[in-house]
Structure formats: structure tokens, C-alpha cells
C-alpha positions in Angstrom: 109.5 -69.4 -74.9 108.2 -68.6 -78.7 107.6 -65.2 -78.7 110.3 -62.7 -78.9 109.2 -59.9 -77.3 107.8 -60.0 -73.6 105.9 -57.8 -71.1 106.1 -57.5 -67.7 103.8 -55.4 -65.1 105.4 -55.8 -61.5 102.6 -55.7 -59.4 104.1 -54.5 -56.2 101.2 -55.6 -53.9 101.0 -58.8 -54.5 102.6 -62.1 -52.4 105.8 -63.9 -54.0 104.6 -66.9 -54.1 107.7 -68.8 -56.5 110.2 -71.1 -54.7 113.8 -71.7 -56.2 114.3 -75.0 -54.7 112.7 -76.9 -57.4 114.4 -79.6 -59.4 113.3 -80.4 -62.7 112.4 -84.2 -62.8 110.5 -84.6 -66.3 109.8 -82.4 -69.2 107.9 -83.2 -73.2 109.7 -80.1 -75.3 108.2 -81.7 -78.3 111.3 -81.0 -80.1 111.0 -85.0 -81.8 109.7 -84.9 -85.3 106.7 -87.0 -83.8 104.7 -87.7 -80.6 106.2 -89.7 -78.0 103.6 -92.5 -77.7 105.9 -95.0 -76.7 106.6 -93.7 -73.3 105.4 -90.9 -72.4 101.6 -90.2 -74.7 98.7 -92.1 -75.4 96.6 -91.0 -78.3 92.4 -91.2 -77.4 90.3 -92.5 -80.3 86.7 -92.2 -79.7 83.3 -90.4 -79.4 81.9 -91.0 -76.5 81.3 -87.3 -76.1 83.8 -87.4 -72.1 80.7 -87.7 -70.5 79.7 -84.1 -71.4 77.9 -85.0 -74.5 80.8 -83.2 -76.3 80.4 -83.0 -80.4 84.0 -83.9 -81.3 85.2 -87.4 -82.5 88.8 -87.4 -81.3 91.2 -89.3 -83.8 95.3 -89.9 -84.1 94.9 -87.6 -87.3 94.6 -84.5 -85.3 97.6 -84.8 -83.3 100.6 -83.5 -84.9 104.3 -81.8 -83.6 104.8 -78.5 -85.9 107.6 -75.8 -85.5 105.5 -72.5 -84.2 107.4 -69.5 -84.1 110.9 -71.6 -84.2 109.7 -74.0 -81.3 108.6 -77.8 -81.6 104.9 -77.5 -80.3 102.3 -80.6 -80.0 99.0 -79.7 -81.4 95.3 -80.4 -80.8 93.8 -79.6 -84.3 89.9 -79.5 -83.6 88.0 -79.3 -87.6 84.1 -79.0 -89.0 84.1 -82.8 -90.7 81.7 -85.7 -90.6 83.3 -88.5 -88.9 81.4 -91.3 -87.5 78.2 -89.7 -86.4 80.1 -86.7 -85.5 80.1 -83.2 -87.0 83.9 -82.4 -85.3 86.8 -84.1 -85.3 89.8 -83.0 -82.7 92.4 -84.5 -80.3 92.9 -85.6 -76.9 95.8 -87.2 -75.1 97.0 -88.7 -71.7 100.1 -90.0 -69.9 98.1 -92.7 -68.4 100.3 -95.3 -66.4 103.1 -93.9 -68.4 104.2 -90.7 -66.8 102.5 -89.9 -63.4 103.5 -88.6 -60.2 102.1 -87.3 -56.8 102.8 -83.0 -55.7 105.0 -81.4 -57.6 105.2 -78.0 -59.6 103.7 -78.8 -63.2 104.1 -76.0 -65.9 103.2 -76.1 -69.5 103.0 -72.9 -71.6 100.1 -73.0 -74.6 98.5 -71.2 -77.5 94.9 -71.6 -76.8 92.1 -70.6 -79.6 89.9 -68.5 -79.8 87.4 -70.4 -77.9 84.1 -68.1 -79.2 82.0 -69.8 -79.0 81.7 -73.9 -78.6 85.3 -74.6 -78.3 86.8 -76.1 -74.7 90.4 -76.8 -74.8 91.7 -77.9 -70.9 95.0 -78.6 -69.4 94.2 -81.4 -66.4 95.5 -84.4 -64.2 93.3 -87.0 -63.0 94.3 -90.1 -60.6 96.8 -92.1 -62.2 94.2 -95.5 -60.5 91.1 -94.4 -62.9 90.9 -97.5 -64.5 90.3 -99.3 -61.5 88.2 -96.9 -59.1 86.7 -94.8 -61.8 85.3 -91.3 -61.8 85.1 -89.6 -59.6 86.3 -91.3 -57.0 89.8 -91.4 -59.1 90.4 -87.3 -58.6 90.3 -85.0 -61.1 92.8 -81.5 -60.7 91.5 -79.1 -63.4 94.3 -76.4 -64.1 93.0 -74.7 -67.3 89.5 -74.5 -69.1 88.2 -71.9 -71.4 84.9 -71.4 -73.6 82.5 -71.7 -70.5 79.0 -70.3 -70.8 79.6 -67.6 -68.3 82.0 -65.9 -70.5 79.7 -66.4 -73.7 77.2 -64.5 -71.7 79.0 -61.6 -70.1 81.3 -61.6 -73.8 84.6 -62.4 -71.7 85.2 -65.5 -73.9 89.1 -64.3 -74.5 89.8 -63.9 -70.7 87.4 -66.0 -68.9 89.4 -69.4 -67.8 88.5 -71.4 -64.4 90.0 -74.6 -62.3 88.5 -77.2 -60.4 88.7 -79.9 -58.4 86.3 -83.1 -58.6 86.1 -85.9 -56.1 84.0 -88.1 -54.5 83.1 -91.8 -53.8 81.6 -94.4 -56.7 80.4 -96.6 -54.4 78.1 -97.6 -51.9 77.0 -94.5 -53.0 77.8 -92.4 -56.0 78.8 -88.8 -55.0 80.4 -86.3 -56.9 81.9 -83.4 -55.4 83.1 -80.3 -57.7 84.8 -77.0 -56.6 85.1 -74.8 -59.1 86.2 -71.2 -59.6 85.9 -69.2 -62.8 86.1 -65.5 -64.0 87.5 -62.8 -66.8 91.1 -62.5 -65.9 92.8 -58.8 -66.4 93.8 -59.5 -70.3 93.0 -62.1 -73.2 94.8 -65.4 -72.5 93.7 -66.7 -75.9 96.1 -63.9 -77.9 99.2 -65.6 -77.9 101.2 -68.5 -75.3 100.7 -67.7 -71.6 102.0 -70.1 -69.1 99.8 -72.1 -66.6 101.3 -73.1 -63.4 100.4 -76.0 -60.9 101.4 -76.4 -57.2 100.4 -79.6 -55.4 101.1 -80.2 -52.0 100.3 -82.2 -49.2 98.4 -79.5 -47.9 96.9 -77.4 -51.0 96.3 -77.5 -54.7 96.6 -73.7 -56.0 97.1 -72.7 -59.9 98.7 -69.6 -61.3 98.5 -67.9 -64.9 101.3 -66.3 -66.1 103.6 -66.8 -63.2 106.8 -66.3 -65.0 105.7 -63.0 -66.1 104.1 -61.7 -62.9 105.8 -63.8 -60.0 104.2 -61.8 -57.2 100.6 -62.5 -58.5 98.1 -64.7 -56.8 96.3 -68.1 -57.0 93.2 -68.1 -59.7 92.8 -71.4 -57.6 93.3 -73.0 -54.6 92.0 -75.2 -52.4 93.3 -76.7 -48.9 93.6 -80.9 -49.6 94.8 -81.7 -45.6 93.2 -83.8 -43.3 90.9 -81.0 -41.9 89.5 -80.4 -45.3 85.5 -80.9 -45.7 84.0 -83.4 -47.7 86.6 -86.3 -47.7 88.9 -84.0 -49.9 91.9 -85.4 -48.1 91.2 -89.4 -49.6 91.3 -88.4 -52.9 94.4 -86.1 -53.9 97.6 -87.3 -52.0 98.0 -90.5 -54.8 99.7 -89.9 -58.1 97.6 -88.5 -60.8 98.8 -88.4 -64.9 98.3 -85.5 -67.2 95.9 -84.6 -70.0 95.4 -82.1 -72.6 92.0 -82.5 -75.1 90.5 -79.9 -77.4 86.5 -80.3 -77.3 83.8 -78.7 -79.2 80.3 -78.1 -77.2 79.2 -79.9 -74.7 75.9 -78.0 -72.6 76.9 -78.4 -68.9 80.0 -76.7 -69.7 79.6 -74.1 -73.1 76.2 -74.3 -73.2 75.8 -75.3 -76.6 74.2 -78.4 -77.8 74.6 -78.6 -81.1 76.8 -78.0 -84.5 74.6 -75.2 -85.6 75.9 -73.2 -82.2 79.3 -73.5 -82.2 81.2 -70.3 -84.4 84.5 -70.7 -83.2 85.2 -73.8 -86.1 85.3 -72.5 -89.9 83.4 -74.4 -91.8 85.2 -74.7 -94.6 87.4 -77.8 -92.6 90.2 -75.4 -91.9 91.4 -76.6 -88.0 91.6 -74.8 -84.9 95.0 -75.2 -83.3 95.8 -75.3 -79.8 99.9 -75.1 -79.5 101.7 -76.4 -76.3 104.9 -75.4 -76.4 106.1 -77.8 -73.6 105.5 -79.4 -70.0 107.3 -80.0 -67.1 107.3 -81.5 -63.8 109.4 -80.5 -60.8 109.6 -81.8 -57.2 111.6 -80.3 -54.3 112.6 -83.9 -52.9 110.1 -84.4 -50.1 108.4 -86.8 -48.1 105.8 -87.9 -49.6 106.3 -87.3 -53.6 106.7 -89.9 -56.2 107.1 -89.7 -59.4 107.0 -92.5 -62.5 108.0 -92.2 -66.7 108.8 -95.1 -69.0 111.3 -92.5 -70.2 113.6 -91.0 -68.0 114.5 -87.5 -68.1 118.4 -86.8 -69.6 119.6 -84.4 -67.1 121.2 -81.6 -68.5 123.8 -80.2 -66.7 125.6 -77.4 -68.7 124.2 -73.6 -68.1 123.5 -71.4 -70.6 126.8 -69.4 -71.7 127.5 -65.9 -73.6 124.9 -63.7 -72.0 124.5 -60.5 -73.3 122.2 -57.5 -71.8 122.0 -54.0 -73.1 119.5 -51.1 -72.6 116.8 -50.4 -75.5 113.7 -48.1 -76.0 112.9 -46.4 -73.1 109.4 -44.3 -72.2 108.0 -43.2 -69.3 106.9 -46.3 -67.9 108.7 -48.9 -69.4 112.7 -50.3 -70.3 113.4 -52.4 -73.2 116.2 -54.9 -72.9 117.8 -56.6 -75.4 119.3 -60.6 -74.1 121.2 -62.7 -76.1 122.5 -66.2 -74.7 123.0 -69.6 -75.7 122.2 -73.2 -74.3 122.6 -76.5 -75.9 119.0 -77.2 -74.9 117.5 -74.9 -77.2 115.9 -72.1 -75.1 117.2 -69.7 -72.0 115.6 -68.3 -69.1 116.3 -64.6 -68.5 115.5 -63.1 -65.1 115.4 -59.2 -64.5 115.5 -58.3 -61.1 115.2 -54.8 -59.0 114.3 -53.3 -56.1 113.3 -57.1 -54.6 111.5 -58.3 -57.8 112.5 -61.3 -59.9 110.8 -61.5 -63.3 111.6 -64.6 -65.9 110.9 -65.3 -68.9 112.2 -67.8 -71.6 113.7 -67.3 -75.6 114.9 -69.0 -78.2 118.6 -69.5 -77.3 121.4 -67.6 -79.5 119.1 -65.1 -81.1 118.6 -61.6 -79.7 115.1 -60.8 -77.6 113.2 -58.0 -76.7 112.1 -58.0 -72.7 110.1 -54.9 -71.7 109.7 -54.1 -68.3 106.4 -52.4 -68.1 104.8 -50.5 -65.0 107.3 -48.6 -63.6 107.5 -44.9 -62.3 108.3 -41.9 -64.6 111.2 -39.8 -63.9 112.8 -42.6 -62.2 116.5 -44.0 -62.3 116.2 -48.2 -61.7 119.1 -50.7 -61.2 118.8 -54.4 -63.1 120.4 -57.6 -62.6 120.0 -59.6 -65.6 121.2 -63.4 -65.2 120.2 -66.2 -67.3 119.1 -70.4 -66.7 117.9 -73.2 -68.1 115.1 -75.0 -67.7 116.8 -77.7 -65.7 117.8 -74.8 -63.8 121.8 -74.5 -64.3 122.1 -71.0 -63.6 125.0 -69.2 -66.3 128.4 -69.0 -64.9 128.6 -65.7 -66.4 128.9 -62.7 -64.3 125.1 -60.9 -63.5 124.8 -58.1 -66.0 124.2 -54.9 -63.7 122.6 -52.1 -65.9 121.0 -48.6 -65.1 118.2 -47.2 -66.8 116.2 -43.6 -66.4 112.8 -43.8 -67.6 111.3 -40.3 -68.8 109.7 -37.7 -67.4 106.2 -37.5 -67.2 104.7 -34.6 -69.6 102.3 -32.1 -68.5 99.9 -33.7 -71.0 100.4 -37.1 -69.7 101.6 -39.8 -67.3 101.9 -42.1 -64.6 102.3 -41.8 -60.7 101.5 -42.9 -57.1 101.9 -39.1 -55.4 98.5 -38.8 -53.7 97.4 -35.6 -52.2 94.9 -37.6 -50.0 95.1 -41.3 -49.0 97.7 -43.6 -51.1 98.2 -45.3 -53.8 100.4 -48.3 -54.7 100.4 -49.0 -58.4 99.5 -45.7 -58.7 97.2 -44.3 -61.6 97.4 -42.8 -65.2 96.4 -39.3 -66.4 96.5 -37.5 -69.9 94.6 -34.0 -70.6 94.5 -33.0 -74.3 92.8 -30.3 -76.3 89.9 -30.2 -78.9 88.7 -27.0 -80.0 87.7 -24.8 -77.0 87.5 -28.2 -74.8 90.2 -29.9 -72.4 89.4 -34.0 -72.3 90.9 -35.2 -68.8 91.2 -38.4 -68.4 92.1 -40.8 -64.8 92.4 -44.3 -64.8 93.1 -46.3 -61.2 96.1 -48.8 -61.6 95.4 -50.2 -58.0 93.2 -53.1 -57.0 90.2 -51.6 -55.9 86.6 -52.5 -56.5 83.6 -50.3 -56.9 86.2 -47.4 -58.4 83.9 -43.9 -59.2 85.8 -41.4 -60.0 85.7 -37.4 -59.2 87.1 -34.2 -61.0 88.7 -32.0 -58.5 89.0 -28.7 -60.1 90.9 -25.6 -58.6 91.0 -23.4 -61.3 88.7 -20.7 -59.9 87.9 -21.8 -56.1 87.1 -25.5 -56.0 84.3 -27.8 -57.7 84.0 -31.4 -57.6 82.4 -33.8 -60.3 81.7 -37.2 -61.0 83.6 -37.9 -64.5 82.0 -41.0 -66.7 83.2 -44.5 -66.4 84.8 -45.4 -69.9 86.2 -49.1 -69.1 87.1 -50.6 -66.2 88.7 -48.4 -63.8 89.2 -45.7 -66.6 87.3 -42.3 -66.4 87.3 -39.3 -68.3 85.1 -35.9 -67.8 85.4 -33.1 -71.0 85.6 -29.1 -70.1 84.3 -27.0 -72.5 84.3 -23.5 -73.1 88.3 -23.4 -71.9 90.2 -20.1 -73.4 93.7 -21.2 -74.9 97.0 -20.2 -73.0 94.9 -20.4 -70.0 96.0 -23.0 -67.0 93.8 -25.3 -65.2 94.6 -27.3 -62.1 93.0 -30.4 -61.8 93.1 -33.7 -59.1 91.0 -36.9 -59.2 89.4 -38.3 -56.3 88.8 -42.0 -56.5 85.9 -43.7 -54.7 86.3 -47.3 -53.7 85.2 -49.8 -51.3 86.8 -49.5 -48.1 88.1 -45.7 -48.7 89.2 -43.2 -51.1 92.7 -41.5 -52.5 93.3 -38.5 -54.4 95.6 -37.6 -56.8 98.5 -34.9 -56.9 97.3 -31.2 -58.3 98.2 -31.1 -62.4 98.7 -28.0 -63.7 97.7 -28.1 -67.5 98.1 -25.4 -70.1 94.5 -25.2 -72.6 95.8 -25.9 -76.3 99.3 -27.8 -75.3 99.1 -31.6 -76.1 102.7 -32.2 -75.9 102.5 -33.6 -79.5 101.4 -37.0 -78.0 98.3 -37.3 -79.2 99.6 -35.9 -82.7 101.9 -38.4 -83.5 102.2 -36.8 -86.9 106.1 -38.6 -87.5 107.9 -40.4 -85.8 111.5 -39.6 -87.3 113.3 -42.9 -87.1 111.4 -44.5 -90.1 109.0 -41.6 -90.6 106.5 -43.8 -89.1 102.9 -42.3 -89.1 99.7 -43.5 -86.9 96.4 -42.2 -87.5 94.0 -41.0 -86.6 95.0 -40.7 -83.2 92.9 -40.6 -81.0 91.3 -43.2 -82.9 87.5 -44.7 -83.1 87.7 -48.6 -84.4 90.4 -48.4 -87.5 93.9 -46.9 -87.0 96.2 -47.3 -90.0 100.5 -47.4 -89.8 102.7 -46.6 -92.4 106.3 -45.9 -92.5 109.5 -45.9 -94.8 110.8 -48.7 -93.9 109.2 -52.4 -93.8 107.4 -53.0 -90.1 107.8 -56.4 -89.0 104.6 -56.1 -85.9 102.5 -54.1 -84.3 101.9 -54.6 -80.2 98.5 -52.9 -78.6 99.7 -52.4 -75.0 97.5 -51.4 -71.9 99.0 -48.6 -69.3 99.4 -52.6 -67.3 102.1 -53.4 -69.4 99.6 -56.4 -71.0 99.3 -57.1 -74.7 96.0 -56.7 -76.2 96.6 -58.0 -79.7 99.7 -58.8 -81.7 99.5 -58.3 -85.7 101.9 -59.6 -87.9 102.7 -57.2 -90.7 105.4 -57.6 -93.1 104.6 -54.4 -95.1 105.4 -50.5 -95.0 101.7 -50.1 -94.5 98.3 -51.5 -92.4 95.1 -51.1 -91.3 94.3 -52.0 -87.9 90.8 -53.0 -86.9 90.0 -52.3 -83.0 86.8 -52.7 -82.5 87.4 -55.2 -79.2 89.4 -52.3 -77.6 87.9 -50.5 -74.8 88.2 -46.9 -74.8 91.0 -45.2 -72.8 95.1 -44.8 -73.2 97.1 -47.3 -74.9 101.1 -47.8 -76.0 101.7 -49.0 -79.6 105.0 -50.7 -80.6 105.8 -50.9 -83.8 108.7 -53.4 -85.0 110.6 -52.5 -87.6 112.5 -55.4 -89.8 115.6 -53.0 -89.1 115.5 -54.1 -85.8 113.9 -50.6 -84.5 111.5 -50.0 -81.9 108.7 -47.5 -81.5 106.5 -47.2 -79.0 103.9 -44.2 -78.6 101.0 -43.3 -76.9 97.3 -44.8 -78.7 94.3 -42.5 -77.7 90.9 -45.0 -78.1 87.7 -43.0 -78.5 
């Protein structure tokens, strides 16, 4: 909802998974000047360390509502002070026999810190009955924790997130029962708000990132809860549970770190750490078995959103820009984009134009879009669905994106780009599918046939470079990837020696004589241009944003040291209200 300008990758292969038969029976928009501790909040003041041996003191004073990016957000503010035995103050807060429910849909959408290293900020639910049976015998639904060990160690700390489930009797004996699943997602989560998503049901618990964004995409988590689930599952998670949100420093079972002098992630200086939530919400479908309970009931909100406006933007080879515009008295709207069976939301700031980029899609390609608008109460706009067509460019001979396989198949396809240095031709493949164990091959025609392994640069991205190659002549060049389970080629390239296409140049671009360089780049690329530049995105060929930096000058340097090597799209935003997006080489 805050940020104006969003990506989306349709990821074709995926389930849909999002139902449009829920009603909205409780949201916290934290648009009030302070935090509703009346009915809905209750403030935790203590340092009992959760039971994790935690190093925080949490205390009212770190709980605040602040407008972030024209939204009311509530705020966990974790700092480096000395309170009460404690080297780190920060917040935690719960809805404890004031809001509390059993199944349901539960979004919230957050800004989580940079969690490296010591920080552990969480998103959670636990039995609404925990005074009276305790942990764990109470339940606990984990939908969100970051800053575990694992990604310390392996240096995932901006992608590496987890969810659990904890259960288990207090007495006659005390058992406690933990099913956990953690990993590095496909981009950082701690970059700017991402939505977390839980589905409860009588007969699973499953949580989603990003769902709004990528509605085809899968489960992080989930876990069957029925009656013919092991360990006495079933007796602990069909009861109403409330929500929680805390922002912890340390604690060893979890970070791994013990101790002030380990944790990095807090300046010393007292300056907080914030962790934003933009809002959450609770819907229900009306079935047998949910309940739901708040002090404050929800005002429901029945006027749609009105004076929807859609129009084509910046278009490149794998990517439309749209530009929305609509208005709802509750503050925000809900766009959805839809094609070729694919339904893709996401929310703005209502009466103020956005930026929606539709990321992923096939070059050379004409698309039809529906764009219709909501609110968050789901009143769907009486206004007519805006149909618009949009052909994205051709792919180059220099660069591109595709699916054509000369062998095998692909679904997402993959990315190519061959450029020139000197007397040598740099080709480089990267696999957009799913596929683990990926090794790519050079399949080169030129003179007969030859086949060699290029080198792994980054995930599925490989590149192989050609020397001694005579300008004006033509080479012809596939890639074979190697995967578990099989293998798929590429189409046959044909690629003039000394032609870059003037992608990799980038020597103007003429709108606001906007400059990037060096490109390809090593760890600093700097921007300049006439004209004031508001942004700068760092894109992946997934559509994902890598890092956002604010600018507000005709000029900046770019650090990029925690980019990976390979093929990237950088959009610069002008204060003019232009676009650019080109090509960004990473050596």
C-alpha cells in the first residue's frame, strides 16, 4: 500500500491458490494519531527475555503510529540503551482477549529491518486460552520470523524468513512439539513492505509471502491440522488464537547470539531500528466452525472506489508500465491487472497516480489487460474494467528473453545477452524456470559443433567468454541446461562479433540525457542526468526489486557490492514524472 511503484513476475507454473469469497471482518489501518489500546492492543512491559533469553527490555516508549510514505504505520522501534539490566530496549504487542478469532485469512503488510545480525522481528498468533493452559499447550502459529542463525551463516540474512507451528501438552507431562520450516526466499524481504499472508482452516495452516504480487505462488508453510494429523496436532489449533507482533534483539536458540557485543544490526549511537506495519486484517468466508471476537467492531464500509483511471506507460521487452489513478473514501485502492487467466493486485494510496509494472512477460508479444479496482472491504468499482493493449519489444540480437527451445521445454523461459570486448564475445544464459542442480552448456555451431560447460556466476546465471572472434564475423550459439530430472535447450542465436546493440553502452538516454556508468559495472555505478531524479530501482530479469535508493539530485553514486553478477533493469524516476528503464550489466 505505501510504495508507489510495484513489480510483478507472473510465474505461470505455479497453483492459484487465492479465493474471492472472503469477507473482511476486522482490520487496524493505524490511521489514529495513537495506538488503539483500548480495544484492540495491549502494550508488553517487561524483560523476561520471552523465554529465549532475548536482550531487549520491551517498554510503551517504543511503540509509536508515524506516517511512512503517506500511510499511518504502527512501529516497533528496537534502540542500543541501558534500561533495567538490559542493554536494548524495543516493543512488543498483543490483542490478548481483545481481538481473537478461530480460521480465517490474516494479512498484514510490514517494513522489516535489516535484521544483520541479532535482530528478530515476528508476525504470530498464539491461543487466545494462554493464560489459563500456558505454553505450549495454548498453540502458537508462527507466520513470519527473520534474523535466524541459518541465514547469519550462509549470509542470506535479507531473504531468509521461516514459520512454525508449536504445540504440545503442559501437563502430566510437559511436551513441546515444533515444526518448523526456514530458508532464503528468491529476493530480500527486508528492502521495503512485502505482505505476509495466513490461511487457517479446519484442515491446514499454510502461509504465503507476497501473495498479492505473485497470486499463483506457493505455501513457504503449511501443515495439515485434521484429525489424522500426528502428534495430537488436531487438539491444539481449531480454538481461537490472538495476534502478536514484537521486535527482539538476540536470543541464542534462535540468532545465535548471546550477547550485546554480537549484535550489529542496532547503531550504537541510540538511533532505533524501525519495523513499519502498514496494517492487518482478518477475513472469514462464513463457515462452520469460525468465530471471531473484538471489543471494537469493524465499520463496514460499503462505498467502492470511484474514478478509475488506467493508461499504458514505459514499455521494454519484458515488462508494461501502467499508470492507475482512483479514489476511495478509505484512503487506499486495490488495483488488479489481469491477462491471459492471471489476476495480479496490489494496493496505492487512493487519488494519486501509481506506477504498476508488469514484469516477466514475453518479447515481441501483443498482451490484453483488464484493469479493475477494490477496496479493502472488497466493494469492487462500479466503473467499467479498463481494457488496454500493449506490445512489448522485440528482442535484440544482443539481448533477451524467451521460452523457444530447440530441445526439451521451457516454461518461464530463460535470458540471454552476447556483447563484445576487444577481440572477445561474453555470452551469457541464465534459466528463469524452477529447476535445481542447473549446469549450463555452450552449444556452438559456428564451424561444426562444440559443446562447453560455461561458469556458474549466481544462481541459475552462467556465462562462458570467446576469444580470439574476428569482427563482422557471425556466430551461432544455443545453451544446453542440465537439471535434475532432464535437460532443455535453447533456440540457435545468431550474433554478429562487435554489435552490442548499444545496450550495454548506455552512453544517453535522450529524455533527460540520463547517463549510467560504467556499464557493465564492478561494485559502483554512478547516474546523472539534466533533470532532478526522484529514485533509482535495481530490478532482476524476475521482475523483483533488489534495492530502492532515494535520490533527490541530478546526480549519484550507487554502491553494489551485495549484487550478484549477471543482467539487471535499472529504473530511474524522474521528478518530471519520467521513466527510464535500461539494461544493468554486473561484473
Amino acid at each position: 500500500m505505501k510504495k508507489p511503484t510495484f513489480l510483478l513476475f507472473l510465474q505461470f507454473a505455479f497453483i492459484t491458490v487465492f479465493a474471492q469469497n472472503w469477507t473482511l471482518k476486522w482490520s487496524d489501518e493505524f490511521n489514529n494519531p495513537t495506538v488503539d489500546v483500548t480495544n484492540t492492543w495491549n502494550i508488553e512491559v517487561n524483560g523476561n527475555g520471552g523465554g529465549n533469553s532475548e536482550l531487549q527490555y520491551y517498554r510503551s516508549e517504543n511503540l509509536s503510529i508515524e506516517n511512512y510514505q503517506g500511510f499511518g504505520c504502527m512501529v516497533l522501534n528496537a534502540k542500543k540503551e541501558n534500561y533495567l539490566g538490559k542493554e536494548f530496549t524495543s516493543a512488543r504487542v498483543n490483542t490478548l482477549g481483545k481481538v481473537h478469532f478461530q480460521y480465517g485469512k490474516i494479512e498484514t503488510r510490514m517494513k522489516i529491518p535489516s535484521t544483520a545480525n541479532g535482530l528478530w522481528p515476528a508476525f504470530w498468533l498464539m491461543g487466545n486460552d494462554f493464560n489459563g493452559s500456558n505454553w505450549p499447550a495454548c498453540g502458537e502459529i508462527d507466520v513470519m520470523e527473520c534474523g535466524h542463525s541459518a541465514g547469519i551463516a550462509s549470509g542470506t540474512q535479507s531473504s531468509f524468513m521461516g514459520g512454525a507451528l508449536h504445540w504440545g501438552p503442559v501437563s502430566p507431562q510437559f511436551i513441546h512439539y515444533m515444526d518448523y520450516t526456514g530458508a532464503a526466499g528468491p529476493y530480500s524481504i527486508q528492502d521495503d513492505f512485502h505482505l505476509f499472508t495466513l490461511i487457517w482452516t479446519a484442515d491446514s495452516i499454510q502461509m504465503y509471502l507476497d501473495l498479492d504480487k505473485f497470486p499463483r505462488t506457493m505455501p513457504f508453510y503449511q501443515k495439515k491440522i485434521n484429525a489424522d494429523a500426528p502428534q495430537q496436532i488436531y487438539n491444539y489449533f481449531h480454538k481461537p488464537f490472538h495476534l502478536l507482533y514484537n521486535l527482539a534483539v538476540g536470543g541464542p536458540g534462535f540468532t545465535g547470539i548471546a550477547n550485546a557485543a554480537g549484535v550489529t544490526a542496532v547503531p550504537t549511537d541510540g538511533t532505533p531500528v524501525k519495523m513499519y506495519i502498514d496494517y492487518i486484517r482478518v477475513y472469514q468466508k462464513g463457515e462452520a466452525g469460525e468465530q471471531f471476537h473484538s471489543n471494537n467492531s469493524l465499520k463496514i464500509d460499503t462505498n467502492p472506489p470511484t474514478n478509475l483511471t488506467a493508461s499504458v506507460g514505459a514499455i521494454t521487452q519484458t515488462s508494461v508500465e501502467f499508470l492507475l489513478n482512483g479514489t476511495d473514501d478509505s484512503g487506499s485502492v486495490i488495483y488488479t491487472i489481469s491477462f491471459n487467466g492471471t489476476n495480479a493486485s496490489n494496493e496505492a494510496l487512493s487519488g494519486s497516480q501509481k506506477s504498476f509494472i508488469v514484469s516477466g512477460l514475453m518479447p515481441g508479444t501483443t498482451y490484453n489487460f483488464s484493469v479493475t479496482a477494490k477496496d479493502a472491504t472488497q466493494n469492487i468499482s462500479k466503473d467499467a474494467s479498463i481494457i488496454l493493449n500493449a506490445k512489448t519489444l522485440a528482442s535484440s540480437e544482443c539481448e533477451g528473453i524467451s521460452n523457444v527451445a530447440s530441445q526439451g521445454t521451457f516454461s518461464n523461459g530463460y535470458a540471454y545477452s552476447f556483447s563484445t570486448s576487444g577481440n572477445s564475445v561474453i555470452a551469457n544464459f541464465e534459466m528463469l524456470d524452477s529447476k535445481e542442480g542447473v549446469v549450463a552448456y555452450l552449444w556452438d555451431y559456428t564451424s561444426g559443433f562444440a559443446e562447453t560447460q560455461m561458469t556458474n556466476v549466481g544462481g541459475k546465471k552462467f556465462s562462458i567468454t570467446l576469444n580470439g572472434k574476428t569482427a563482422g564475423a557471425t556466430l551461432k550459439l544455443a545453451c544446453k541446461f542440465a537439471f535434475a530430472g532432464g535437460m532443455s535447450v535453447t533456440k540457435q542465436y545468431s550474433y554478429v562479433v562487435g554489435n552490442n546493440c548499444d545496450a550495454s553502452s548506455l552512453s544517453a538516454i535522450s529524455a533527460n540525457n540520463l547517463q549510467i556508468y560504467p556499464n557493465p559495472v564492478d561494485d559502483t555505478v554512478t547516474i546523472s542526468a539534466n533533470n532532478q531524479i526522484d529514485r533509482v530501482l535495481i530490478i532482476n530479469l524476475l521482475g523483483q526489486t533488489l534495492k530502492t535508493v532515494q535520490v533527490k539530485a541530478k546526480k549519484i553514486i550507487i554502491e553494489l557490492p551485495e549484487i550478484q553478477t549477471g543482467h539487471y533493469l535499472i529504473e530511474s524516476i524522474f521528478e518530471n514524472g519520467h521513466r527510464s528503464v535500461n539494461e544493468l550489466i554486473k561484473n
